[in-house]
HTML snippet that shows the backbone in 3Dmol.js (N, CA, C, O; Angstrom):
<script src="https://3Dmol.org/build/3Dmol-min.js"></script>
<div id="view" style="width:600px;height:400px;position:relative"></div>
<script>
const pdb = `
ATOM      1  N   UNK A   1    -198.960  43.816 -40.400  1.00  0.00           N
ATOM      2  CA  UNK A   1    -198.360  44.807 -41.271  1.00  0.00           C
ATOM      3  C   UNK A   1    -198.108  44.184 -42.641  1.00  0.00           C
ATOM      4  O   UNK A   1    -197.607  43.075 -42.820  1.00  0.00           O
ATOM      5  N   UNK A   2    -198.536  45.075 -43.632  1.00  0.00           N
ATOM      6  CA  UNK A   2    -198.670  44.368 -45.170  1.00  0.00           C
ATOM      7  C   UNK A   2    -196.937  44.827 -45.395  1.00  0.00           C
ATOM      8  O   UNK A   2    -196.371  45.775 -44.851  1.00  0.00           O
ATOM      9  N   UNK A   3    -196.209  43.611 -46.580  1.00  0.00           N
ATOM     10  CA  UNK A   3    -194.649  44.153 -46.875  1.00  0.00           C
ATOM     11  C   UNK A   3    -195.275  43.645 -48.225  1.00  0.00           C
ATOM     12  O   UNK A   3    -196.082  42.826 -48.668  1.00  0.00           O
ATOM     13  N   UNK A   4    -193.924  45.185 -48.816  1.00  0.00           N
ATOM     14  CA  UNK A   4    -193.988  44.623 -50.364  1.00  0.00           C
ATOM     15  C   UNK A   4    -192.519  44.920 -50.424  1.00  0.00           C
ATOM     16  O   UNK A   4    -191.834  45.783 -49.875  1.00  0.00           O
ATOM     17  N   UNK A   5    -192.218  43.866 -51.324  1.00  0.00           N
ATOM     18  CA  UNK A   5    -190.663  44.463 -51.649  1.00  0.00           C
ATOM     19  C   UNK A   5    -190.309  45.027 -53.449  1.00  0.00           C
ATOM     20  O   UNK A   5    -190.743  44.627 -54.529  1.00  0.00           O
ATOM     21  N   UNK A   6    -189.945  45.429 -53.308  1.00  0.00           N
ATOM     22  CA  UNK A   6    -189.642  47.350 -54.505  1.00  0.00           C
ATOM     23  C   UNK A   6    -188.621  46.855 -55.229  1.00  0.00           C
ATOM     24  O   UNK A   6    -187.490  47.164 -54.855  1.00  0.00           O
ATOM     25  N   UNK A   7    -188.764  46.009 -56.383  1.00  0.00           N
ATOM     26  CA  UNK A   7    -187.192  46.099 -57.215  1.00  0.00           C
ATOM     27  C   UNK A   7    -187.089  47.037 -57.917  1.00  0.00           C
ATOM     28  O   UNK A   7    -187.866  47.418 -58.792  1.00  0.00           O
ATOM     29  N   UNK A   8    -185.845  47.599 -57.486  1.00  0.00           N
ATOM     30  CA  UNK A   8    -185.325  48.926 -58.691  1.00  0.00           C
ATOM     31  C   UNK A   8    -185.489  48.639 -59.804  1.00  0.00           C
ATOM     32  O   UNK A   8    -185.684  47.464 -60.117  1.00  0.00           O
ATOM     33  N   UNK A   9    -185.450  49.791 -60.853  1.00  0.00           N
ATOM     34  CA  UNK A   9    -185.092  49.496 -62.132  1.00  0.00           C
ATOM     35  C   UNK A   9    -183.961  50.766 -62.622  1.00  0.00           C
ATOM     36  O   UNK A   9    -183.620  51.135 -63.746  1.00  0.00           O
ATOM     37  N   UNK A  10    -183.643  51.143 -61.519  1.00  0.00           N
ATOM     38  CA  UNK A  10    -182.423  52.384 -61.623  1.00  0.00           C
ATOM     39  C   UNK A  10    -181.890  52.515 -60.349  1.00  0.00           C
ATOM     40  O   UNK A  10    -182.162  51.716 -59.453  1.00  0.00           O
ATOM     41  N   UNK A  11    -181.075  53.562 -60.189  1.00  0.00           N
ATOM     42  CA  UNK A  11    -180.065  53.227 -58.863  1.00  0.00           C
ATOM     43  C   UNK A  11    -181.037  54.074 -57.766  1.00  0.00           C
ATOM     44  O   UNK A  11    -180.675  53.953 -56.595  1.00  0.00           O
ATOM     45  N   UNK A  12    -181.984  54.744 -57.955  1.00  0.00           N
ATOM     46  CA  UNK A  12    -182.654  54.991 -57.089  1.00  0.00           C
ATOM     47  C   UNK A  12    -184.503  55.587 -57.760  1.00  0.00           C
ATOM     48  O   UNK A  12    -184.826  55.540 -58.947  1.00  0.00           O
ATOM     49  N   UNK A  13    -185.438  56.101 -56.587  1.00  0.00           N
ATOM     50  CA  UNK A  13    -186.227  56.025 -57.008  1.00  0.00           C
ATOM     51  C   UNK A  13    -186.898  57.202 -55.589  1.00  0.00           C
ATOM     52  O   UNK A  13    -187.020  56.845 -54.417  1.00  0.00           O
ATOM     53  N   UNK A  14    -187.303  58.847 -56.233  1.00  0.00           N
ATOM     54  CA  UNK A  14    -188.095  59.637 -55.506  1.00  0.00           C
ATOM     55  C   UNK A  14    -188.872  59.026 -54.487  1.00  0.00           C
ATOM     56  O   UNK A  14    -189.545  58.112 -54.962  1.00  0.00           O
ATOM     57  N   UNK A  15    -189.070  59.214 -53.011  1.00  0.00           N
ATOM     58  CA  UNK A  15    -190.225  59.195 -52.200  1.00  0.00           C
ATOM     59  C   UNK A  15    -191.088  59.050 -52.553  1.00  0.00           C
ATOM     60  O   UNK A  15    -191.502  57.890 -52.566  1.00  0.00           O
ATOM     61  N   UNK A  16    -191.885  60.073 -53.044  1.00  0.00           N
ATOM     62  CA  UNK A  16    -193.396  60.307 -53.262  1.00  0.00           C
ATOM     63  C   UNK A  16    -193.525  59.764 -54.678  1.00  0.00           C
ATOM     64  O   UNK A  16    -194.695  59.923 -55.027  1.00  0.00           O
ATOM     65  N   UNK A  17    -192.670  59.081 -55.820  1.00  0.00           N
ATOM     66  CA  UNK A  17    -192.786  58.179 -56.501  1.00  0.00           C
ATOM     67  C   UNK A  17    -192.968  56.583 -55.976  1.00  0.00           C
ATOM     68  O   UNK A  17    -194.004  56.050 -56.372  1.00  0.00           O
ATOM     69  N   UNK A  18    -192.064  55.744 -55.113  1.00  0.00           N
ATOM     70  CA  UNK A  18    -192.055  54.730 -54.834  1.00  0.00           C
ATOM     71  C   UNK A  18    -193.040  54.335 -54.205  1.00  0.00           C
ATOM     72  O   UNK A  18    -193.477  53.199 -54.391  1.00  0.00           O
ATOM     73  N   UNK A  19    -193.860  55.596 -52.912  1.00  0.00           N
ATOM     74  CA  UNK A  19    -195.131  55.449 -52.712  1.00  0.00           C
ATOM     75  C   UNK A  19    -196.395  55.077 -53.587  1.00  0.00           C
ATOM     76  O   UNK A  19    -197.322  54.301 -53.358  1.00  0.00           O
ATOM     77  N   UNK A  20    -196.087  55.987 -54.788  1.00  0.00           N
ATOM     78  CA  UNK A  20    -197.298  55.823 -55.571  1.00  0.00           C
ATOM     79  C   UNK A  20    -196.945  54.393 -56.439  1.00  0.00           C
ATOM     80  O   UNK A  20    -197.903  53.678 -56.734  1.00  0.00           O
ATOM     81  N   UNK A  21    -195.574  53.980 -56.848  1.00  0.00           N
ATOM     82  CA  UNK A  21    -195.311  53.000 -57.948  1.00  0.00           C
ATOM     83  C   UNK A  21    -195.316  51.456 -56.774  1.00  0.00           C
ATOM     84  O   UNK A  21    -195.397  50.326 -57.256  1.00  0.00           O
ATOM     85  N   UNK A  22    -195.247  51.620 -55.716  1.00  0.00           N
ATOM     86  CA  UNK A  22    -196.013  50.529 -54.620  1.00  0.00           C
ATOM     87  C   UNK A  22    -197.331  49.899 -54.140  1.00  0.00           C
ATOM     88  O   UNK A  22    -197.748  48.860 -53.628  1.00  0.00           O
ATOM     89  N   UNK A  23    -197.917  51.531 -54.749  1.00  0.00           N
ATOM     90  CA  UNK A  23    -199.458  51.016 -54.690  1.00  0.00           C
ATOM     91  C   UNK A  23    -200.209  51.560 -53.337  1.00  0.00           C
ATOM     92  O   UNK A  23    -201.412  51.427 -53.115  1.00  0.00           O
ATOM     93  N   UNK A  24    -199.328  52.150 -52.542  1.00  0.00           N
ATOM     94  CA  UNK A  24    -199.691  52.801 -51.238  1.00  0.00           C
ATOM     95  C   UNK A  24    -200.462  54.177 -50.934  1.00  0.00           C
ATOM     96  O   UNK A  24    -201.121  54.503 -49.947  1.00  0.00           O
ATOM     97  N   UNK A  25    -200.085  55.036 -52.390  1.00  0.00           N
ATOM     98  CA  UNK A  25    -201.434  55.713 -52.985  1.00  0.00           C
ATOM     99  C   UNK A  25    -201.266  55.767 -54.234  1.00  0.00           C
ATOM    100  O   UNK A  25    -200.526  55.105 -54.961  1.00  0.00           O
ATOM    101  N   UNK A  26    -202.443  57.109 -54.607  1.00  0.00           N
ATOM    102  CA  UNK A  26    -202.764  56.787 -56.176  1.00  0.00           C
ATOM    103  C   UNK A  26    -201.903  57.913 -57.033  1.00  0.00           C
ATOM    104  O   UNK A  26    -202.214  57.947 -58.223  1.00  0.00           O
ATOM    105  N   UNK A  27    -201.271  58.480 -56.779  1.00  0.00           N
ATOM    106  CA  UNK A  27    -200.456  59.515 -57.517  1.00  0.00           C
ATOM    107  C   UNK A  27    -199.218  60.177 -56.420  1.00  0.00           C
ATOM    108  O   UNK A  27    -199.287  60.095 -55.193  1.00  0.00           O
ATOM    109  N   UNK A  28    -198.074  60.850 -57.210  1.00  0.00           N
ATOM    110  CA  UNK A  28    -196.731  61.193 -57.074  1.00  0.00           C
ATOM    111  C   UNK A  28    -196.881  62.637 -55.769  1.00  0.00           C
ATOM    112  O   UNK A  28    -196.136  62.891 -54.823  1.00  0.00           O
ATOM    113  N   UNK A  29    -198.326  63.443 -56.304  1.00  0.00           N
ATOM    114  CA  UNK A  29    -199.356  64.075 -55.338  1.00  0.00           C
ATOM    115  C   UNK A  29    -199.515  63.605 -53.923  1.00  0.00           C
ATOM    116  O   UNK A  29    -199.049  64.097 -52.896  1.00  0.00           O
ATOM    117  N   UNK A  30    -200.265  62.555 -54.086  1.00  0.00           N
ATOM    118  CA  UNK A  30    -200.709  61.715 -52.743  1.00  0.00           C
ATOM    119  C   UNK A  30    -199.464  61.629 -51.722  1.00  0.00           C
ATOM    120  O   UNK A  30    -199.316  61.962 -50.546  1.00  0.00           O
ATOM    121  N   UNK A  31    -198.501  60.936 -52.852  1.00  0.00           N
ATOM    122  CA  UNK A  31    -197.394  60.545 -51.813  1.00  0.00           C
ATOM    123  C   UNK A  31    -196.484  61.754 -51.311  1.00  0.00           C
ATOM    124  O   UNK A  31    -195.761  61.697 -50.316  1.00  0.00           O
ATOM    125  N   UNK A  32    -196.627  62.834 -52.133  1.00  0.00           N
ATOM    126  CA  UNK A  32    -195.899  64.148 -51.434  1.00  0.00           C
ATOM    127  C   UNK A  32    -196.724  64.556 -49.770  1.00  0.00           C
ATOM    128  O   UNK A  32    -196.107  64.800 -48.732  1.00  0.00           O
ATOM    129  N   UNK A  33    -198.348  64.530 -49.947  1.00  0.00           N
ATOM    130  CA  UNK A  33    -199.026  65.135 -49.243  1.00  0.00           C
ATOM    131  C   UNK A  33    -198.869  63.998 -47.993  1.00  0.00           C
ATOM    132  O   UNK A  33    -198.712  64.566 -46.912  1.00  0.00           O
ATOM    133  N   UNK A  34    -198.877  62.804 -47.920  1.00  0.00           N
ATOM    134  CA  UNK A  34    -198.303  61.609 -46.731  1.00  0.00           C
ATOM    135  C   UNK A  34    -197.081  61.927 -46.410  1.00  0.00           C
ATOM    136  O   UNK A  34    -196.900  61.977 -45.194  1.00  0.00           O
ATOM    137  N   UNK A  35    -196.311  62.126 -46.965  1.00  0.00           N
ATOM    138  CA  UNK A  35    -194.460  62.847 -45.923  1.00  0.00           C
ATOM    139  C   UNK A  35    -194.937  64.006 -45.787  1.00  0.00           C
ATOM    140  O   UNK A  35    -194.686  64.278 -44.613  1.00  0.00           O
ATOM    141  N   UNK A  36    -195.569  65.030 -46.324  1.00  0.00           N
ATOM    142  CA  UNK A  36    -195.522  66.542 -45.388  1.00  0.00           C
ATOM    143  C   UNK A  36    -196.593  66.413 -43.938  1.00  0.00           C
ATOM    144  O   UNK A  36    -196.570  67.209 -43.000  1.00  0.00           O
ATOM    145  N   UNK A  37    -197.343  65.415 -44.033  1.00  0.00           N
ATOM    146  CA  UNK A  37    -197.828  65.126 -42.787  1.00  0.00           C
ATOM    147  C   UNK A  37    -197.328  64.248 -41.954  1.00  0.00           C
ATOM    148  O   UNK A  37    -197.971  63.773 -41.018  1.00  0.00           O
ATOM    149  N   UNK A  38    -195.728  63.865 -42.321  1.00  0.00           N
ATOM    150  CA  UNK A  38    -195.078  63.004 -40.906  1.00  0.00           C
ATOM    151  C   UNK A  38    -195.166  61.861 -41.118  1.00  0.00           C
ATOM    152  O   UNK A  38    -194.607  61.059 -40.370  1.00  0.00           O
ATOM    153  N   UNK A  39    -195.910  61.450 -42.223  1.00  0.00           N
ATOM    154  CA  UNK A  39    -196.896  59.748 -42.134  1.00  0.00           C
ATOM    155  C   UNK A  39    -195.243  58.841 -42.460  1.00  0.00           C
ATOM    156  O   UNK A  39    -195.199  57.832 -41.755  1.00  0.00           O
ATOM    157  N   UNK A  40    -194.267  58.973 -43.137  1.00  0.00           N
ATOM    158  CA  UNK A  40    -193.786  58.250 -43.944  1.00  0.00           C
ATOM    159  C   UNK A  40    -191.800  57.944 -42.947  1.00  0.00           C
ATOM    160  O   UNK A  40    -190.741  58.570 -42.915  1.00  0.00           O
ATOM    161  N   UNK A  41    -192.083  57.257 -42.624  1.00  0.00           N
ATOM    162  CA  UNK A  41    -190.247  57.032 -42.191  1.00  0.00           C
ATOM    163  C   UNK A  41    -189.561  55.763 -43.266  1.00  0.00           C
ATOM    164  O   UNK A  41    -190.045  54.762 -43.795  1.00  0.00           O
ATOM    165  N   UNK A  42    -188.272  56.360 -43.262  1.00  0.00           N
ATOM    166  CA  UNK A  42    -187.286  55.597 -43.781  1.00  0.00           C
ATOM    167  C   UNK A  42    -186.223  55.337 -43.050  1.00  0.00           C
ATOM    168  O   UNK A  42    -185.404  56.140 -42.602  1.00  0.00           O
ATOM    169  N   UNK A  43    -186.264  54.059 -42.930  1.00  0.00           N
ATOM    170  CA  UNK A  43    -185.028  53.202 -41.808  1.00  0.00           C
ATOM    171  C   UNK A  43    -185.556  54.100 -40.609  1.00  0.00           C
ATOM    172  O   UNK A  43    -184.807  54.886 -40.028  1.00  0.00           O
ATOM    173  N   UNK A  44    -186.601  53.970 -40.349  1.00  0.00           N
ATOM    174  CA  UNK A  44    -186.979  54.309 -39.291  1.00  0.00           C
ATOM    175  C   UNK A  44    -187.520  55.500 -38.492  1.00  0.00           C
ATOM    176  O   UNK A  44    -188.138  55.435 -37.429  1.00  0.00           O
ATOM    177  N   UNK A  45    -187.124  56.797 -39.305  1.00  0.00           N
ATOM    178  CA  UNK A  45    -187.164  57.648 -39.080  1.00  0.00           C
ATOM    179  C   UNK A  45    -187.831  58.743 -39.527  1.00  0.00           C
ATOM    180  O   UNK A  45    -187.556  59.007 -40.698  1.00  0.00           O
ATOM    181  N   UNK A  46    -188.659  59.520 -38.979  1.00  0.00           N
ATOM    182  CA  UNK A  46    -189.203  60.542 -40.190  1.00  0.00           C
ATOM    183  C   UNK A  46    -189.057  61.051 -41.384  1.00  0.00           C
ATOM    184  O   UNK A  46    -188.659  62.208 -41.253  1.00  0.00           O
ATOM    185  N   UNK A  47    -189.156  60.821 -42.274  1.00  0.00           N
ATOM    186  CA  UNK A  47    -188.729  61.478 -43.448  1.00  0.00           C
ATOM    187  C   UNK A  47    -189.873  63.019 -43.768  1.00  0.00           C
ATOM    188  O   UNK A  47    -191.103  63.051 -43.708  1.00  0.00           O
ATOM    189  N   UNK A  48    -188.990  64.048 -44.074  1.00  0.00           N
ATOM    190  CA  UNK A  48    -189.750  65.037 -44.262  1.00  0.00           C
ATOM    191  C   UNK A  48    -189.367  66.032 -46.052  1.00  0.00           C
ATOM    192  O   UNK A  48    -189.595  67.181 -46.428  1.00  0.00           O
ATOM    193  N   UNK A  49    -188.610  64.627 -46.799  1.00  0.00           N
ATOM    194  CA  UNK A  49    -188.189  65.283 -47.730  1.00  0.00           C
ATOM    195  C   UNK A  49    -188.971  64.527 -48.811  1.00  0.00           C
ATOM    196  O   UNK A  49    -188.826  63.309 -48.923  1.00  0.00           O
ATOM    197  N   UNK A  50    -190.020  65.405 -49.827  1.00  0.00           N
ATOM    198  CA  UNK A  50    -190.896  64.398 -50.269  1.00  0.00           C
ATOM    199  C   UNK A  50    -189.614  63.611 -51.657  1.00  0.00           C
ATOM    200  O   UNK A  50    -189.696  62.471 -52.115  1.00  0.00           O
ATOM    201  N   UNK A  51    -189.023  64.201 -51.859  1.00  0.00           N
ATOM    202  CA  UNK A  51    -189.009  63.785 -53.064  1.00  0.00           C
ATOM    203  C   UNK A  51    -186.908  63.504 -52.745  1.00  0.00           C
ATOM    204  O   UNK A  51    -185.942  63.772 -53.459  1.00  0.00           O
ATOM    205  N   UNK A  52    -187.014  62.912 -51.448  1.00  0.00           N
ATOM    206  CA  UNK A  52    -185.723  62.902 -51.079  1.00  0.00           C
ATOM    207  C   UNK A  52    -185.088  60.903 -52.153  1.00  0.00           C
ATOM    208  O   UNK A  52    -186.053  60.356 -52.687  1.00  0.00           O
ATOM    209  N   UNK A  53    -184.127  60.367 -52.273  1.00  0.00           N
ATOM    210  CA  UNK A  53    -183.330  59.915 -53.130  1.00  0.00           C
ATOM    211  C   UNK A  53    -183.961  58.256 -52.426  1.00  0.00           C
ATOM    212  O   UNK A  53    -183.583  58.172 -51.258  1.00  0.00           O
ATOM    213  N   UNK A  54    -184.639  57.230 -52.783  1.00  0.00           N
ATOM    214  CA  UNK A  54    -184.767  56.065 -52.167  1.00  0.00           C
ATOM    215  C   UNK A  54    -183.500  54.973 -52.724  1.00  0.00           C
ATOM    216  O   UNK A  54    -183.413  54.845 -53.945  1.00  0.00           O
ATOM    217  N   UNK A  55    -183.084  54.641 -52.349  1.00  0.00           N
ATOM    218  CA  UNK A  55    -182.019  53.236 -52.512  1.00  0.00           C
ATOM    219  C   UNK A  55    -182.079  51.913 -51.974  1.00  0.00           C
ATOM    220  O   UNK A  55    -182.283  51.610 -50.799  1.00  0.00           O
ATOM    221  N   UNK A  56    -181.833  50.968 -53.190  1.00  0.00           N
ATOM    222  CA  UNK A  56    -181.533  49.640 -52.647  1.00  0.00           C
ATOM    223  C   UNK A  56    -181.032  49.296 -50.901  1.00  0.00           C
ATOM    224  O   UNK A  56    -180.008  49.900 -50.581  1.00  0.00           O
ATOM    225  N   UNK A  57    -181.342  48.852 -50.352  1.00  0.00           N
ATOM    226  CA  UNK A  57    -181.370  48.425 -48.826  1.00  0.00           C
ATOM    227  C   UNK A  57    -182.244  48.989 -47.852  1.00  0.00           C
ATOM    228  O   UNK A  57    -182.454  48.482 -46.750  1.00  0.00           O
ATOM    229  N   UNK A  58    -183.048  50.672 -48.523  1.00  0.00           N
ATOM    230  CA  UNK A  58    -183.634  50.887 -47.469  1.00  0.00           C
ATOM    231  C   UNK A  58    -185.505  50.691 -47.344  1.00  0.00           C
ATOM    232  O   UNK A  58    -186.290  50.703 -48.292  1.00  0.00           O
ATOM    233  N   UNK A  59    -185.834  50.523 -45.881  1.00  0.00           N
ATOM    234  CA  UNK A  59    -187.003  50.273 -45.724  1.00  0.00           C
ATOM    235  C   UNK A  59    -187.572  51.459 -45.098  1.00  0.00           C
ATOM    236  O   UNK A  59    -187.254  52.188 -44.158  1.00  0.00           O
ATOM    237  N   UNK A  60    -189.045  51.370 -46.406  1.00  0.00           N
ATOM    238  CA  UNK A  60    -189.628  53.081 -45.984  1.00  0.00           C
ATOM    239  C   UNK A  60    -190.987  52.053 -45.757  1.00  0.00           C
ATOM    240  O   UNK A  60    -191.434  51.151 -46.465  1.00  0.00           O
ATOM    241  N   UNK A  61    -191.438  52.618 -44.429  1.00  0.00           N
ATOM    242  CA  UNK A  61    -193.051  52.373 -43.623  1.00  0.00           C
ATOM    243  C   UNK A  61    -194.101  53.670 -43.783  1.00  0.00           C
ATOM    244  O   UNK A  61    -193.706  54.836 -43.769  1.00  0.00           O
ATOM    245  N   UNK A  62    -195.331  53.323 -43.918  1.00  0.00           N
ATOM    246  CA  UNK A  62    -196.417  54.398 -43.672  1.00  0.00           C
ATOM    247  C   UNK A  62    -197.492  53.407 -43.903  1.00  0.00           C
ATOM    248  O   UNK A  62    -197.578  52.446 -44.667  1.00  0.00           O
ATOM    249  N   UNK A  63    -198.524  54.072 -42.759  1.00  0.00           N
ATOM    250  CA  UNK A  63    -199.545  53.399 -42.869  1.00  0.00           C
ATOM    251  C   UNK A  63    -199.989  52.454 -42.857  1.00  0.00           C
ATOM    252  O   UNK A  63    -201.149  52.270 -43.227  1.00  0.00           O
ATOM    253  N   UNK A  64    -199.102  51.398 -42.364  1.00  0.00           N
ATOM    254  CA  UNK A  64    -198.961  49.842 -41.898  1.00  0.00           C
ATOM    255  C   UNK A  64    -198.584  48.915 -42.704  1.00  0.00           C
ATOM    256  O   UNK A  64    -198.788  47.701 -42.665  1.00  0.00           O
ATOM    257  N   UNK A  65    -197.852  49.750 -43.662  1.00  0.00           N
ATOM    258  CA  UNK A  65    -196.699  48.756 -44.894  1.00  0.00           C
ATOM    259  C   UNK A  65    -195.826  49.659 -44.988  1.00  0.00           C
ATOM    260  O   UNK A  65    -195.750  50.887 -45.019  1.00  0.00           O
ATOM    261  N   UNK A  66    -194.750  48.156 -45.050  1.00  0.00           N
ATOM    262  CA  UNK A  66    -193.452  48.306 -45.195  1.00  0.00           C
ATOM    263  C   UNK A  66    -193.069  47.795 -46.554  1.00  0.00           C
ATOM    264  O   UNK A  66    -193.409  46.793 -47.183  1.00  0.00           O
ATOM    265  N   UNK A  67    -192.176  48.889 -46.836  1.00  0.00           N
ATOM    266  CA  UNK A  67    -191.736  48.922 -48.373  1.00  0.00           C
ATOM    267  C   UNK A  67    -190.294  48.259 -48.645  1.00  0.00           C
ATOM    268  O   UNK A  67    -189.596  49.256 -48.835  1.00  0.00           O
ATOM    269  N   UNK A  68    -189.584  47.306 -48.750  1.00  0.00           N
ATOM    270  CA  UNK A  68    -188.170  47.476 -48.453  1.00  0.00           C
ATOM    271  C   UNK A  68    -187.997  47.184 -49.770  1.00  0.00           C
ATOM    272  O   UNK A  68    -188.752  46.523 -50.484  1.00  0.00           O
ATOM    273  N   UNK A  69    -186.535  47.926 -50.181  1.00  0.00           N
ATOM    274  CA  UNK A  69    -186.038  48.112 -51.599  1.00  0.00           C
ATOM    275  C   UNK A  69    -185.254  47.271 -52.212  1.00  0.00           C
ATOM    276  O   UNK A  69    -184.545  46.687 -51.392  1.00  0.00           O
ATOM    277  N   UNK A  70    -185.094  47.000 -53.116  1.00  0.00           N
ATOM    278  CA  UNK A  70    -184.175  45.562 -53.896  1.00  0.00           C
ATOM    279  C   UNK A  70    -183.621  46.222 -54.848  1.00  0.00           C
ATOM    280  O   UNK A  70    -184.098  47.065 -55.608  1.00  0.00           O
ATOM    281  N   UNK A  71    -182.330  45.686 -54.742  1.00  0.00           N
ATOM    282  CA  UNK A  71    -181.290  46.544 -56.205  1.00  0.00           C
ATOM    283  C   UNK A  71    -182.203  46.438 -57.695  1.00  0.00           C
ATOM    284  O   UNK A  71    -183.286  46.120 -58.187  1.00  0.00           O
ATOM    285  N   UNK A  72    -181.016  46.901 -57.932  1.00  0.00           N
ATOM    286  CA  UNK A  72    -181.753  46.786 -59.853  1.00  0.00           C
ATOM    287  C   UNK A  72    -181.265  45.158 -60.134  1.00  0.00           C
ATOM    288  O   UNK A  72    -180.315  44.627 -59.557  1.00  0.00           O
ATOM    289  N   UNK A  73    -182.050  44.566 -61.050  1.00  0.00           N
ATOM    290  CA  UNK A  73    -181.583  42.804 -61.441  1.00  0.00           C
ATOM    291  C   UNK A  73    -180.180  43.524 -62.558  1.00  0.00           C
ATOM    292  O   UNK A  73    -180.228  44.584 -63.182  1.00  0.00           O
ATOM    293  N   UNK A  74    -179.308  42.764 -62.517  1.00  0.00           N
ATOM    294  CA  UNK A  74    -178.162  42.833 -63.483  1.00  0.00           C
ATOM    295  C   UNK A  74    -178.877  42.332 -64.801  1.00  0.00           C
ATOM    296  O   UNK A  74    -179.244  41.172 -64.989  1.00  0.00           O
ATOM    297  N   UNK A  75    -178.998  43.232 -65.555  1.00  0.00           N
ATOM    298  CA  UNK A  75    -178.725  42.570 -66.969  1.00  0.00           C
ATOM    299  C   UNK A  75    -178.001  41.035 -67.612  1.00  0.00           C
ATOM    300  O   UNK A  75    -177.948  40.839 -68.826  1.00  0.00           O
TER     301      UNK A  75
END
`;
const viewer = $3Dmol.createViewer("view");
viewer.addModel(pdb, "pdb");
viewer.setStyle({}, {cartoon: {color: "spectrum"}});
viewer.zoomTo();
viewer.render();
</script>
């Protein structure tokens, strides 16, 4: 299983954005159309909200990478 880890650059960051700004597909599109087909859990669990709120600590999987999230760096 491929991991990438996601540093914020704000206190959170859309689903079907973090998908696409991870590299896991190619547009904000793509990554809506992977959660309405089930593909995508966070902390484990289905997520069925494309454009639901991502935050520092949590780990979202699809497709045999795992994404886990890193705060924003302090200024």
């Amino acid at each position: 299983m491929q991991r990438i880890d996601f540093q914020l650059d704000r206190s959170h960051v859309e689903l079907n954005q973090l998908l696409k700004l991870a590299g896991v597909c190619d547009s904000g599109g793509a990554g809506k159309a992977l959660v309405a087909q089930g593909l995508v859990r966070v902390d484990g669990a289905v997520e069925t909200r494309k454009t639901c709120k991502i935050r520092a600590g949590q780990l979202v999987s699809v497709a045999g990478t795992e994404i886990r999230v890193l705060p924003e760096q302090a200024p």
